[in-house]
N, C-alpha and C positions, 0 to 999 in steps of 0.2 A: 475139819471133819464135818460129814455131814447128815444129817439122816432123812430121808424124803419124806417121810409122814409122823409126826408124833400123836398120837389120838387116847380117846380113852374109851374103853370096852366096860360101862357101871364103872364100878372102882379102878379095875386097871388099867395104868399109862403101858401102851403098846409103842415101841418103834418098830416100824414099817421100814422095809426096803423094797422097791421097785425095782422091778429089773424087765427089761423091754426089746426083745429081738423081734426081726422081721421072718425067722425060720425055726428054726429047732436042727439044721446041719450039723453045729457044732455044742448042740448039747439046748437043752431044757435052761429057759433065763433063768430058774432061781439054781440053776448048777453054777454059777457065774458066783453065787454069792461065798465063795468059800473060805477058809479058816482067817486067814487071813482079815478080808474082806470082815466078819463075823469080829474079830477082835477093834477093828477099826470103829465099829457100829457100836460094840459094849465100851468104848471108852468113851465116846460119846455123849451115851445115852447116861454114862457115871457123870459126866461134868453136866448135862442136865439136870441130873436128879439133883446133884449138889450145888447147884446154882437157885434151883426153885424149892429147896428141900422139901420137897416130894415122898413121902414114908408110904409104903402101901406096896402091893404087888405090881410087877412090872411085865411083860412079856414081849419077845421078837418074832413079829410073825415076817414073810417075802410075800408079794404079790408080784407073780410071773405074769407079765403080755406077752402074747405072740401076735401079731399083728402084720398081715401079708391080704389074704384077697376076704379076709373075715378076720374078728379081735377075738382071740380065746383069754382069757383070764382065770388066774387060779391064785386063789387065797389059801397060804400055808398060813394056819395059825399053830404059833407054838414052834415058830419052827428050826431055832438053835434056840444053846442057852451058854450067857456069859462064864468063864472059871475066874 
């Protein structure tokens, strides 16, 4: 498993996922991140917390590229959340 960015926002530990297309044909890169995808990142982000025992708030934001003849970037914060 893996998570591209783990950071902290003041108090909260954020996992980051990246997602990085050269178009938007086939959809928006944080549409890439889906349920699936989203369970895979909260298991994760569980055996991190329980490896550093980490107590505190936690949040999953996607940082979307698009990257073709210009970089657009877009920072979803908040943007699932684990069941």
């Amino acid at each position: 498993m893996e998570i591209d960015i783990i950071a902290k926002d003041k108090e909260t530990l954020v996992f980051v996922e990246v997602k990085t297309r050269k178009n938007v044909e086939y959809g928006d890169p944080s549409e890439f991140v889906d349920s699936a995808k989203q369970n895979k990142i909260v298991r994760a982000a569980d055996e991190y917390i329980h490896a550093t025992g980490f107590e505190g708030e936690i949040r999953f934001d996607i940082v979307s590229i698009i990257h073709h003849k210009t970089i657009e970037i877009e920072w979803i914060k908040d943007a699932f959340w684990g069941s």
